[in-house]
N, C-alpha and C positions, 0 to 999 in steps of 0.2 A: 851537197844536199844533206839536209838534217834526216836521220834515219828514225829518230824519237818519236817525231811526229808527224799529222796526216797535213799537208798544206792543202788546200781548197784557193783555188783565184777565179773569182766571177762567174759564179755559180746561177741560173737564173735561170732554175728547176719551176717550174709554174710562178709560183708567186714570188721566187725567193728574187731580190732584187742587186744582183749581180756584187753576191755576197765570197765574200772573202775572209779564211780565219785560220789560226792554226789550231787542230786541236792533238791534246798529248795521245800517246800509246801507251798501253799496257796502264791504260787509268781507269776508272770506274769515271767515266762521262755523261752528265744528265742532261736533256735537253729538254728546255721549259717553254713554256710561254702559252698565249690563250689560241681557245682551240680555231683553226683554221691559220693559224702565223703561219704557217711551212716547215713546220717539226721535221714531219713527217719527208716531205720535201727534199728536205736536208740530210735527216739519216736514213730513210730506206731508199728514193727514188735518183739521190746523187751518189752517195758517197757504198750501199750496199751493192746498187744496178752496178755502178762501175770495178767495183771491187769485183764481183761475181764475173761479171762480163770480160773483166781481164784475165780470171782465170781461167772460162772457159775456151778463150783464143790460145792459151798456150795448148790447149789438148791438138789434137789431130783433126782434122775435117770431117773425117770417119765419126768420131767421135760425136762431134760438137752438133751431126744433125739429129742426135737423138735427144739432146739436150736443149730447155729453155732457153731462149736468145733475147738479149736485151739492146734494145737501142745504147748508144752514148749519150747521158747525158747531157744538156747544156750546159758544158761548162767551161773554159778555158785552158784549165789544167787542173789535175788531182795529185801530188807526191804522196808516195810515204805508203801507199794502200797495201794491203794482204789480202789474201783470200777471205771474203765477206760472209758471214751464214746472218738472215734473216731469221728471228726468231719472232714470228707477228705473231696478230687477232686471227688472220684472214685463212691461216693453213689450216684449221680445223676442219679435222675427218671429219665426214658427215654420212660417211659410208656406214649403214646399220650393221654390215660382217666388222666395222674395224672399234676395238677395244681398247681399255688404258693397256691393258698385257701383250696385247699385239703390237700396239704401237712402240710401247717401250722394249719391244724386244721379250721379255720376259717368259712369256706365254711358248714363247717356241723354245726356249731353255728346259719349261716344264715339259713342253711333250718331247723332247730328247730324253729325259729323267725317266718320265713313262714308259717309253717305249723301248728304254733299255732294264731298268731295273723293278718296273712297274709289274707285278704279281695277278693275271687273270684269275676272274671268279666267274664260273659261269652264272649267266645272267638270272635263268630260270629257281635253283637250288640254290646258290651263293657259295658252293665248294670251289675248292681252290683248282686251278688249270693249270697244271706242270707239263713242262717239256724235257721230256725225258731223250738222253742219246742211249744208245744200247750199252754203254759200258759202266754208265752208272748204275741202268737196271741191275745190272749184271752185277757190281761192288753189291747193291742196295743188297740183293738176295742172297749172299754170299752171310754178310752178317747176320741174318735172321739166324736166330737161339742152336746151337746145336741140337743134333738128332729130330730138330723140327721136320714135320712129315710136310711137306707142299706139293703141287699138281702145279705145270707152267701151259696155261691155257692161251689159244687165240681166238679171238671173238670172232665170227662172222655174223655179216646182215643178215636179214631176214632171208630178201630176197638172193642171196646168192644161194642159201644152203641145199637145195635139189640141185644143181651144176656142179657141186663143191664134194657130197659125199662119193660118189662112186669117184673123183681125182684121190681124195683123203685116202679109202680104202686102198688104191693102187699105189698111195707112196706110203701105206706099212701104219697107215694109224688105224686102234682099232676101237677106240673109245670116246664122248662127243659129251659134253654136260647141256643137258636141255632142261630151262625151268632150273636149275642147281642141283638136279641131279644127273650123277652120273650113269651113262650108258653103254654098253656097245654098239657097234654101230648098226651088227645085226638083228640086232635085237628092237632096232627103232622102228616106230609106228608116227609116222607123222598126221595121217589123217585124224584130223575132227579135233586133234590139241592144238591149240591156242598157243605160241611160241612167244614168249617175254623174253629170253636168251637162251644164245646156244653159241658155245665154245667146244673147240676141241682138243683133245686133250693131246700136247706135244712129251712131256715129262711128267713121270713122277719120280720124286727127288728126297734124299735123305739128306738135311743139310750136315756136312760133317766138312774135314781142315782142307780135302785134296778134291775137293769135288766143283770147285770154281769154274774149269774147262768144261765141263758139262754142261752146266749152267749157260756158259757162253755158250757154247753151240746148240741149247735147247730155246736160248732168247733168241738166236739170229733167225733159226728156223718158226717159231711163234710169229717175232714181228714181218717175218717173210708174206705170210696165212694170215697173217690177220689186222697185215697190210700198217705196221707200222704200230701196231695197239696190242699188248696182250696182258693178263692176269694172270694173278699170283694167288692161289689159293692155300691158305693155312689153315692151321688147325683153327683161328679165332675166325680170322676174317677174308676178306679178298682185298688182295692191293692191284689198285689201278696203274698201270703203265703205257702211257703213250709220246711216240718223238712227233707228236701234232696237238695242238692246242684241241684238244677232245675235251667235251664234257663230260664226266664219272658217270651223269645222273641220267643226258638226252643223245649221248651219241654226238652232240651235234660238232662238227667240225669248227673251229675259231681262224678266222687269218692271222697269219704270224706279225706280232705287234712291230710297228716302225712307226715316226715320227708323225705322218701323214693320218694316223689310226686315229691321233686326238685330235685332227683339225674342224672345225666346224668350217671349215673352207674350201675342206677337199670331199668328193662322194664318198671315200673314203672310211669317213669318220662322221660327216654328217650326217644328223639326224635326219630316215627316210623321209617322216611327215614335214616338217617345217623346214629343210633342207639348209639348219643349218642356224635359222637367223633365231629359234627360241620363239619363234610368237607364229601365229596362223590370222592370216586375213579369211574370215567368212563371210558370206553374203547371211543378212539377217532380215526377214522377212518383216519385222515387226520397223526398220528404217524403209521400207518397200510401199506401208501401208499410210495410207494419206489421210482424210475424209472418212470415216466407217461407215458413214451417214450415206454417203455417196455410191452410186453401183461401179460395178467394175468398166461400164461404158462409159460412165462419166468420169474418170479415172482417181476410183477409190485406192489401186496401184499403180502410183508412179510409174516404175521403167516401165510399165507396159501400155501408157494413158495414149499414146498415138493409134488411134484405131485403126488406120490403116496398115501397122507393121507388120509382117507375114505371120508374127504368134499369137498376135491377137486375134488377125484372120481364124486361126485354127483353131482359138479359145472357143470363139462363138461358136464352130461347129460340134466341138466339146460339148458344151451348155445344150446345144439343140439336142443332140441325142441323148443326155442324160435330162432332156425333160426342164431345165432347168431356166428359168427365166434371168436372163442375164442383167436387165433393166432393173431386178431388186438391189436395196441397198445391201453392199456386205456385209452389215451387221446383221443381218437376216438371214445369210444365205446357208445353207445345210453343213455341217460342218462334215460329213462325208464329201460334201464338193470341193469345200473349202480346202482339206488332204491331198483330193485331186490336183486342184489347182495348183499346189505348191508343191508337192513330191512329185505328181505324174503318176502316172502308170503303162503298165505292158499291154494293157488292152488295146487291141485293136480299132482304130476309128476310122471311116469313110471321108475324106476331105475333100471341099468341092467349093474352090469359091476365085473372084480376081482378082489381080493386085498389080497395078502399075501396068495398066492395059495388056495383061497376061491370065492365063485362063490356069486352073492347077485344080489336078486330080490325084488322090493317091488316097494309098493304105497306108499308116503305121502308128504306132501306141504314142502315145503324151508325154513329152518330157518333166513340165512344169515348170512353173517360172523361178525357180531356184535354179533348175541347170541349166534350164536356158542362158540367163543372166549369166551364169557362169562359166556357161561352152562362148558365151559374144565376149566376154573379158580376159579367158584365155587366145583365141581367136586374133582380137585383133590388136592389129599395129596402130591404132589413130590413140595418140596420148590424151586429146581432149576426149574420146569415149573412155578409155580409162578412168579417168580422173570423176568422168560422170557416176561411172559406175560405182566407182569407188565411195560414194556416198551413200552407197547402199551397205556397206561393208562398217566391223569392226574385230576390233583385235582382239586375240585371246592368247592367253598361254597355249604352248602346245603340249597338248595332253598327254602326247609320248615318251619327250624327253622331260616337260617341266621345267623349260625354258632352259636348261641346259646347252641348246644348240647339240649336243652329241647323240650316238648312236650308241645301244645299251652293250656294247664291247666293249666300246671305251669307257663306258661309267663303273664296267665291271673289272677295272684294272686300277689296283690299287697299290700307292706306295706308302708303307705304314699303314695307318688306319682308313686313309683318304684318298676318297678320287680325284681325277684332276679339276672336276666343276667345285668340290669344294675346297680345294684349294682357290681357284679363281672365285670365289664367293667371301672370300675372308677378307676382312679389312687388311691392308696392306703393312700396318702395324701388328697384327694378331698373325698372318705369312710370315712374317720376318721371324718373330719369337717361335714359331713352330721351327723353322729351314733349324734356327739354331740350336732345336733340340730335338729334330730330326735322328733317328736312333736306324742303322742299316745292319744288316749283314757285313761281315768283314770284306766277302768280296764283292756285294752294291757296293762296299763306302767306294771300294778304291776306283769301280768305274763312275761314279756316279761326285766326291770329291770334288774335282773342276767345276763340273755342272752347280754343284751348290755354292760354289763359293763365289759364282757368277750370278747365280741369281739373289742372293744374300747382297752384293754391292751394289747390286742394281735398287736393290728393294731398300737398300740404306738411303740411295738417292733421292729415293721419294719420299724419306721419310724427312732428309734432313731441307728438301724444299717445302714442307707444307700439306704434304699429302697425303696423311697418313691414316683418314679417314677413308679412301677410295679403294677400288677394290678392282683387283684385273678383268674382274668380269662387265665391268664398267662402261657402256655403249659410250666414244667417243663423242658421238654427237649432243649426247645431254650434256658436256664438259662448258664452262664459262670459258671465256677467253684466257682468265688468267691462267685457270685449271691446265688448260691446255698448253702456254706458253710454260709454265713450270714442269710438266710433263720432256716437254722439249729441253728445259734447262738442265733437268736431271739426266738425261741422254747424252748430253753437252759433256757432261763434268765425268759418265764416266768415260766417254771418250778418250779424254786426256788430252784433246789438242792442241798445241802451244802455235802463238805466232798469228794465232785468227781474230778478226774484227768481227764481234757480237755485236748483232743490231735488233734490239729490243723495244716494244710497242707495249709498255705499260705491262707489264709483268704481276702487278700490282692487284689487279683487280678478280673480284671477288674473295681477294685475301683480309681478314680480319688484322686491326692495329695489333692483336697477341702475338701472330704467326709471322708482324713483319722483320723479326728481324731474322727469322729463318730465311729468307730470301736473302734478303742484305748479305748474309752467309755464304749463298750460292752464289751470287755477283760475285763477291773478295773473293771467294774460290776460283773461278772464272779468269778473273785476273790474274792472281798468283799464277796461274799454271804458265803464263806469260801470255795474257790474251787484252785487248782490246776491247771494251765493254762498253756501248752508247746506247743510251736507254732514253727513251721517249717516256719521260714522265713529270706527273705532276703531284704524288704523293711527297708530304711534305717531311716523312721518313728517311726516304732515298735521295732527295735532294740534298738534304742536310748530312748524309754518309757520302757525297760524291767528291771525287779528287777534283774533279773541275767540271764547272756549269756554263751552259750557255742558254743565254735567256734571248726570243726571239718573238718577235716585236715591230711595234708596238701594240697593233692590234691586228685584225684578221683580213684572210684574204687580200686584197689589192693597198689593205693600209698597215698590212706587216710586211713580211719578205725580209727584215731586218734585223742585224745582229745588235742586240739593245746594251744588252752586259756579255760579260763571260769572264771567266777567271776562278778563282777558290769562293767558297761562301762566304769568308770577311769580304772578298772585293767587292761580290755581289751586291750585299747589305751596303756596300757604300755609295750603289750606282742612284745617283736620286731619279732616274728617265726609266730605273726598274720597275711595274710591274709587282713583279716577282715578290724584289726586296721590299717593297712595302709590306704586302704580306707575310714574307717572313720576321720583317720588325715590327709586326702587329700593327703598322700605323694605318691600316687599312683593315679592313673582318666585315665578316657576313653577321649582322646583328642577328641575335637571339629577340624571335618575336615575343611582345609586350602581353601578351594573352593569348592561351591557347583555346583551341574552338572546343566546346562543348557536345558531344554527340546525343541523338535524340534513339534514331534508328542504327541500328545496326543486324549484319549477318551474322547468325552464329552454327558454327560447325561440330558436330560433336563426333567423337569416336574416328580421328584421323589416325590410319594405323598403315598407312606407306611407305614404302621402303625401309627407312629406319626410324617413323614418327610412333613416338608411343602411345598408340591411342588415346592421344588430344583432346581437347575441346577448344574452342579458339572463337574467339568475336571480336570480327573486323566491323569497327565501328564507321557508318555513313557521314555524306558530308563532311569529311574530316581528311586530313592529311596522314596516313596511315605509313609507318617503318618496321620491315618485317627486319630484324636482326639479329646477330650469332658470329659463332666464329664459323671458319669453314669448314665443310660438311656438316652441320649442325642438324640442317633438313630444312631451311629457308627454301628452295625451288621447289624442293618436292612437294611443301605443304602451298604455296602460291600454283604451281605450274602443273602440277601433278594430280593436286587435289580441289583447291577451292575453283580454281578456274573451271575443270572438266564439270564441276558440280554446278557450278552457276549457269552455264553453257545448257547445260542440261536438263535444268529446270525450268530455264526459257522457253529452250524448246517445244517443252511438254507444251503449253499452249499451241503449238502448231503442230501436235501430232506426229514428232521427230524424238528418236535419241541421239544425242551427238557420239556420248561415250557409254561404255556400259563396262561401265569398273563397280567393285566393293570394296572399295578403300577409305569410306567413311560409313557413318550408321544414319546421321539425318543431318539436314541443314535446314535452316529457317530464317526469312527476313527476305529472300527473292523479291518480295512483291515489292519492297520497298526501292527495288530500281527497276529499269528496263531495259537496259543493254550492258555489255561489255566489253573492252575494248586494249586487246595486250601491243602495249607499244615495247621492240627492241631494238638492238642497234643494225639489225639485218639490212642489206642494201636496198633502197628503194626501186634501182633495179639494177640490173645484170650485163644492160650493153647502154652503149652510148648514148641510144634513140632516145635512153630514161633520161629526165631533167626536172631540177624544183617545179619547170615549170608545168611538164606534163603530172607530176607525182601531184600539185596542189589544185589542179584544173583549172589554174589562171591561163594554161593553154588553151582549154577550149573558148575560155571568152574571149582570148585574145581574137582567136580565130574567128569566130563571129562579129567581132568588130570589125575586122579587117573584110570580111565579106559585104558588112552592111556599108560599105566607102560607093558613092557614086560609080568609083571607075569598076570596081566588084560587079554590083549593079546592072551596070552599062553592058560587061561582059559575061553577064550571067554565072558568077565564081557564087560558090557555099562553099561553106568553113571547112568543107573538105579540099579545097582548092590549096589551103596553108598549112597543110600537116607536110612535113617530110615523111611521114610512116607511110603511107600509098600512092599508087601512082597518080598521077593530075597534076599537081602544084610543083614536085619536087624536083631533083636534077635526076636521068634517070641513067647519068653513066655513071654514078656513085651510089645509086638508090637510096639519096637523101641522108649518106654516113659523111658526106663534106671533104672525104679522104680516098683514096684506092689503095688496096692491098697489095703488095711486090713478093713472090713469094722467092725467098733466095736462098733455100734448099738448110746447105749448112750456113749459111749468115743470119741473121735476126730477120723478118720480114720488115721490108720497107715500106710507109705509111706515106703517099706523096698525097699534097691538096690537090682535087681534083682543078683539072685544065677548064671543064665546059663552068662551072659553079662557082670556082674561086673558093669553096671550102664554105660559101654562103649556103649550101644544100638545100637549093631551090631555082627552079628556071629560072630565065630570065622572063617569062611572061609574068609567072607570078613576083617577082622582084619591082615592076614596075607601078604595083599597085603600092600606095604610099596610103597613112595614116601620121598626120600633124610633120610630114616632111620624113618619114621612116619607112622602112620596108619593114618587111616581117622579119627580118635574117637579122636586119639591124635590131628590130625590138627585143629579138632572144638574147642581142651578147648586150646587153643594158644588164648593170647592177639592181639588187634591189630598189637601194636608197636612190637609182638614178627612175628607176620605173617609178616611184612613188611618186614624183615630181611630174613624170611625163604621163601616168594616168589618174589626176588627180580629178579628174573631174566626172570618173566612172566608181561609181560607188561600191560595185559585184568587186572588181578586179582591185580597187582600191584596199577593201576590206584584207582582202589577202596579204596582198603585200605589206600592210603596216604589220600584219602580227607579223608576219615573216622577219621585219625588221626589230619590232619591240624583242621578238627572242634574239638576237644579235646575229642574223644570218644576214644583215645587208649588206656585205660586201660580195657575195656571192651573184652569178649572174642568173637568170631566168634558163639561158639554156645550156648554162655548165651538164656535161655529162656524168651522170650520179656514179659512175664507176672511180669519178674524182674528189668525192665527197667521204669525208673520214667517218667513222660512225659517232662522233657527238653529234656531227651534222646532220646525218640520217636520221637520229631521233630526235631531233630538234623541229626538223623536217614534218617526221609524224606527229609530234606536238603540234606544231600550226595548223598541222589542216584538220586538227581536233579542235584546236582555239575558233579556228576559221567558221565551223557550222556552227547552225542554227537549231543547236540540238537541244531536244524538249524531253523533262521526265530527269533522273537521275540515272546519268551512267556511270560504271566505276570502271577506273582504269587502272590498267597495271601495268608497271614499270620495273624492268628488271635492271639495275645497275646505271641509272642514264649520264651518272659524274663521268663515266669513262668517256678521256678525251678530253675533258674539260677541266680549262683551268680553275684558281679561286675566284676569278673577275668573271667567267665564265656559271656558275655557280649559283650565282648572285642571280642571274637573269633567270638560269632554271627555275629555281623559285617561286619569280614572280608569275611565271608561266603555270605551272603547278599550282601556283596560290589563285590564280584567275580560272581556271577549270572548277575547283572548289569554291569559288565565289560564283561561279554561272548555276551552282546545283548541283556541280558531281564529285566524286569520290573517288579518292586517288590512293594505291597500295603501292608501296616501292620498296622492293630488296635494295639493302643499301648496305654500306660498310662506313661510307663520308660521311664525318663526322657533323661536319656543314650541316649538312641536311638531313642529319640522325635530329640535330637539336632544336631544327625547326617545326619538327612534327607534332601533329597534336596528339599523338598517342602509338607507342611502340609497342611490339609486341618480340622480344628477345626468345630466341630458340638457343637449346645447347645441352648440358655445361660443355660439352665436347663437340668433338665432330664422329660422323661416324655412328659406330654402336654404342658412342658415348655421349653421343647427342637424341634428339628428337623428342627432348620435352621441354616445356613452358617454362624456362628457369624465371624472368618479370615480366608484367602483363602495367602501361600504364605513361603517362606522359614523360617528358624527358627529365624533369626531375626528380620524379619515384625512379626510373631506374638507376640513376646518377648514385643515388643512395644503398643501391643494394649491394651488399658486398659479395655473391653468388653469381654477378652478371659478369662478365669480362667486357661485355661493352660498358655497363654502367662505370666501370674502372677507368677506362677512356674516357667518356664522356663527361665525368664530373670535372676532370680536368678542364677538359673544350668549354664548357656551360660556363665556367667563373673564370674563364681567361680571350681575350679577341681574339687569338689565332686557333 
């Protein structure tokens, strides 16, 4: 058995069609082809599942039930495999506590750093918080000047000082400094003064060579009395002493720093108000208010428009006693009411009314529909009331910490000049240049050393992937896919693990043609360490740097599954049945269109000043095929996703008496009127479990289902279209509840997935199965192809319509009720393209599309296009963050962000069609691009 490399024999993972090949180890492996072939198939769902699933059979039983379990493959046999790590799309935190710093590890290096060498300030004054042991006090005092006169006092609270004097007097002290002066004890009058401090006096002390022992034994008995805290009074000043994180300035006591003190994860460290996440959800009255036209009985406020609801009940009685005619419209009504209404009040009210054939009498004051809403959304467990309420709600920074996520201990702990949020606030490139001139105490350096030179490698990692615009404070969930997967790559490398199979899903994307070959980088690194690299992609960079390719083929779903080429990039180029090689020998290209569209209308945005945009101005032109581009981090999402979308959204709305968002991160927009909806397509799953299918996601289901209702034998038996859903009961099989499988749970083994016994895996009784359409059942017509349903519903014109665009964007190999959980994301958004194509939609909407080549081959590409080009041809306007060049140079007007990413991005470097920026020498796309524009590949 060859040990060099992986053997694969009759592999026939979904679509792959009982494929066999060998591919090398320790290579940089590319795998190509258009989307839907069985890329994917091949390297994560065969050769990663199995890899993975071998290694967790060697663990223990113990073990292995805490661990993900994976089926075996369909395949014959695998040699040669190692231990597998997936490096996908799909693993993206979307958890709002987790960070690029968390993730990467880094964040918990800094709070070690913190909370060992990190210098408290109290929060209130900003003086420094030392923790003294008593034998330093004791050196500290010892140096003060010779023949210096000092007094060694211990503080007491307020409150102890009447328990405290008559113990003082009986152990021999006879003196107390109250206000800063000095007293005897006899002599003290405490009535009717006002007490700011009061210490008493342990020593007074001549500091001279032999007098050290004293000093010890007037510090042990001070900090004894004054409980761990005492002063030092000199002839200038008073010096603070305490072995407790005390404040000089409040008294106030600090918890001794550890690890846990910086966490925004733990109560810990967490910010009390926002507990943590940096933002605050409020309920805002002014999302509340509906109609103003309207009275509150006709429901001028929403959550409260059901009159029968118990708060409403109470409102009315509210209104009658304060006089108040409830039937006026709100914009009428007293605006002392109006206070009422919405804060409430302590006064007492009389309540007397029915509700739900129930009688209620009582006393007690008015909450108002602000807590109310708020006491029912903390309250309850139902997710759809949530989610309702939730529409009444929006986000704000938290006023406490200022989005810090921390609690003002942790912010007041500083190493160097900085705390640790601003540490995590810095560009990842601007961290690195601090760590390494980082300046400590002799002995921070030496605990403190390790730590930095840990987090300095780490921070190298991100730089030399691409990343060096991003910042650890960085909410995970805003990250692109690639962002994310390079994230993970940089984890990888500093690992150092040798002997593993890397399986990679486009890596590529959201990365700028400058930054590719930073990547390329991390790949060869990857390798050398002696690893395994198979990457799923279709970037024409990385194919062309791969030790061996495989191209797979011919074309998608049920007409690929097929090994077309494979070998070094001269064999490839030789394959004539390649694809691939045609595009790489240019004898094939996406034509550069012969005239670009002309814009009439357009939006224009001014004073864009988010996260890193330099207060902008920008006009996204209508009717047009619009390219937001840049290198990465430049501020493309933030000014698409962040800003012009929430602004558009929200100017819509204004017609109907709604805020969506309530940000000020721009100063005005203008040109709204010139559309009337909007509409963000991404590559997010169309759904989540099985039950989703193209064909419920484009609603050829429901017509299916009404046709199949209107069948005589339907008819005869009295069945509606609810009769043909698998999702409720009636129609469906109900010892599987219409999943066509049963679940086997086998503890520590994988769960086993058997087709159901009563259904056959058709997931539908047999009553309903016996109803036939043109010689078909319903079970039959879901596992039909596109291109086969086009044929078999040609003579229905609703359901027809569907399915040809389905087809024209190149989804016809796919079946009607493929489950979307098996659907890659070109597909998904190919998917939401259609059923855009598909209506009948009137008025100009503009769409936006964030990245849609991901996934997609060159031949792939071609058809986005024309899909994109036919939305703009029906009346609407299309905006796409883009990096592919393809489809950088088809556009009728670009708009290039940069020059940098980061703090060295977020302004306008060229505004203009693909051949003004081609020209600019400022752009780093247009550096790209002039290349692409006057060459076919």
């Amino acid at each position: 058995m060859k040990t060099d490399i992986i053997s694969i024999k009759n592999a026939k993972v979904h679509n792959l069609k009982n494929v066999s090949l060998d591919i090398p180890k320790n290579k940089l492996v590319v795998v190509t082809g258009p989307s839907g072939s069985g890329k994917s198939s091949l390297v994560f769902d065969t050769i990663y599942v199995e890899g993975q699933r071998r290694y967790i059979e060697s663990l223990s039983s113990y073990a292995r039930q805490f661990l993900g379990q994976h089926q075996p493959p369909d395949v014959e046999s695998i040699t040669g495999l190692s231990p597998a790590i997936a490096i996908d799309q799909k693993s993206t935190n979307k958890n709002p506590r987790s960070t690029v710093g968390t993730v990467t590890e880094i964040y918990d290096y800094l709070r070690v750093l913190f909370a060992r060498v990190g210098k408290m300030h109290c929060p209130t004054s900003g003086l420094p918080i030392i923790q003294y042991s008593r034998s330093t006090i004791t050196k500290t005092i010892s140096k003060l000047p010779e023949n210096s006169k000092i007094q060694i006092l211990a503080p007491i609270p307020k409150e102890n000082i009447g328990p405290q004097l008559s113990k003082l007097t009986s152990m021999g002290f006879s003196r107390v400094r109250l206000n800063k002066e000095v007293l005897r004890i006899d002599e003290l009058d405490l009535n009717n003064i006002k007490i700011n401090s009061f210490e008493v006096v342990i020593d007074r002390v001549v500091i001279k060579p032999n007098i050290k022992e004293r000093i010890a034994d007037s510090v042990e008995y001070a900090m004894n009395i004054g409980e761990g805290t005492i002063i030092v009074q000199t002839d200038n000043e008073d010096l603070f002493f305490s072995e407790h994180n005390i404040s000089p300035a409040t008294n106030e006591i600090f918890p001794k720093l550890e690890p846990r003190s910086f966490s925004f994860n733990s109560p810990i460290g967490a910010c009390p108000i926002c507990n943590g996440l940096g933002e605050c959800k409020n309920f805002d009255k002014n999302l509340m208010i509906g109609d103003t036209n309207k009275s509150v009985i006709d429901g001028a406020i929403k959550p409260i428009a059901k009159n029968r609801a118990f708060f409403f009940q109470m409102l009315l009685n509210v209104a009658e006693q304060e006089s108040i005619d409830i039937n006026t419209p709100y914009c009428k009504l007293p605006k002392k009411f109006l206070t009422l209404l919405w804060d409430g009040t302590e006064k007492i009210y009389e309540y007397s009314f029915e509700s739900d054939n129930s009688t209620y009498k009582f006393k007690k004051g008015f909450k108002g529909v602000i807590k109310w809403i708020a006491d029912k959304y903390n309250s309850t467990d139902s997710e759809r009331v949530k989610k309702e309420l939730e529409e009444y709600m929006h986000i704000t920074l938290c006023n406490e910490c200022n989005g810090a996520r921390l609690n003002k201990i942790a912010l007041s702990t500083k190493v160097g000049s900085f705390n640790i949020d601003d540490f995590s606030k810095m560009s990842i490139e601007l961290l690195s240049n601090k760590f390494s001139n980082l300046k400590l105490s002799k002995d921070d350096e030496l605990i403190a050393s390790k730590l930095k030179k840990e987090i300095s490698s780490r921070l190298k990692f991100l730089i030399d992937v691409g990343l060096e615009y991003l910042s650890l404070s960085r909410p995970t969930a805003t990250l692109s896919g690639g962002e994310s997967q390079r994230i993970r790559l940089a984890t990888q490398i500093g690992s150092s693990l040798s002997g593993v199979i890397y399986c990679l899903d486009e890596p590529s994307i959201g990365l700028h043609q400058k930054d590719n070959n930073k990547l390329l980088h991390t790949l060869n690194q990857l390798k050398e360490l002696g690893n395994s690299v198979i990457v799923v992609e279709h970037d024409l960079d990385t194919i062309m740097q791969a030790d061996h390719i495989i191209d797979i083929g011919p074309r998608a779903g049920v007409h690929g599954g097929e090994i077309i080429a494979e070998g070094t990039l001269a064999q490839i180029k030789k394959n004539t049945n390649s694809i691939t090689a045609k595009y790489l020998l240019k004898k094939e290209a996406i034509p550069i269109p012969k005239t670009r569209r002309i814009h009439h209308e357009k939006i224009v945005l001014t004073g864009a000043t988010y996260n890193n945009l330099n207060n902008i101005d920008v006009e996204f032109p209508l009717n047009s095929f619009v390219c937001i581009t840049g290198v990465s981090g430049s501020g493309k999402s933030t000014l698409v996703h962040e800003v012009l979308v929430p602004a558009v959204k929200t100017s819509l709305a204004k017609e109907q008496h709604k805020i969506i968002y309530k940000r000020d991160n721009f100063k005005a927009i203008s040109g709204i009127s010139n559309i009337n909806s909007i509409v963000e397509l991404d590559q997010s799953p169309i759904g989540k479990t099985p039950l989703s299918n193209p064909a419920t996601y484009t609603g050829l289901y429901t017509d299916i289902r009404t046709l199949f209702a209107k069948t005589p034998e339907s008819i005869a038996r009295g069945y509606k279209p609810g009769r043909f859903s698998f999702n409720v009961s009636g129609g469906r099989c109900e010892e599987c509840e219409g999943n066509g499988v049963k679940k086997i749970e086998m503890h520590f083994l994988p769960d086993v997935y058997i087709t159901c016994n009563d259904c056959k895996g058709t997931r539908y009784n047999a009553e309903t199965l016996t109803v036939l359409y043109k010689g078909k059942n319903i079970a039959e017509v879901l596992d039909l192809t596109i291109e086969e349903a086009l044929k078999f519903f040609n003579n229905h014109q609703s359901i027809f319509r569907k399915l040809d665009v389905l087809n024209r964007v190149g989804l016809g190999y796919i079946k009607l009720g493929q489950p979307a959980t098996t659907l890659s994301g070109g597909e998904a958004q190919r998917l939401k393209l259609t059923r855009e194509l598909s209506k009948i939609t009137r008025g100009n909407c503009l769409y936006v599309l964030d990245e849609p080549t991901t996934g997609l081959h060159f031949s792939d590409i071609a058809i986005l296009l024309d899909a994109i080009n036919q939305l703009i041809d029906n009346g609407h306007s299309v905006i796409i963050i883009e990096h592919n060049l393809d489809i950088i140079k088809n556009a009728d007007y670009i708009i290039d962000l940069g020059p940098g990413g980061g703090d060295k991005g977020g302004k306008i470097v060229i505004t203009g069609n693909p051949e003004i920026v081609a020209r600019s020498k400022e752009s780093s796309t247009g550096q790209y691009l002039a290349n692409h524009l006057y060459s076919p590949c």
